[in-house]
C-alpha positions, 0 to 999 in steps of 0.5 A, a space after each residue: 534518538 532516530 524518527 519514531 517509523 512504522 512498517 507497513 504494507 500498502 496495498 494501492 491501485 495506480 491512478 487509471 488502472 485496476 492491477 493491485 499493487 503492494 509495497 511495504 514501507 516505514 513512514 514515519 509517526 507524528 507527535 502523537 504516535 499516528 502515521 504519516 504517509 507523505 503527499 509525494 507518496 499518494 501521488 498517483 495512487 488509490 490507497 485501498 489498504 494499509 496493513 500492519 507490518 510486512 504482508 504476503 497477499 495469496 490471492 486477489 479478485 485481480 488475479 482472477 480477472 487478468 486470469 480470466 480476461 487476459 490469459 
């Protein structure tokens, strides 16, 4: 039997940078069932959420400011 993963989406800032970003990815799970996100990963990253599942986001305050200040 394979490595218990989850899928998730994670949505991050770049160290340094304000755009948001997002990716969906499985991490795996401890014995425990909780989520492990590797170090590699959160190399260079402001996590600012982790969602359950694959998500769609429709809109940010990001877009509006790059919209805004940046045209």
């Amino acid at each position: 039997m394979g490595e218990a993963k989850r899928t998730v989406t994670v949505i991050y800032c770049s160290d340094g940078e304000l755009e948001l970003f997002r990716e969906t990815q499985r991490f795996a799970l401890n014995f425990y069932g909780d989520m492990i996100i590797p170090e590699r990963y959160k190399r260079g990253k402001t996590i600012v959420a982790v969602c359950e599942g694959e998500v769609e986001i429709l809109n940010s305050i990001g877009d509006r400011l790059i919209a805004e200040y940046w045209p």
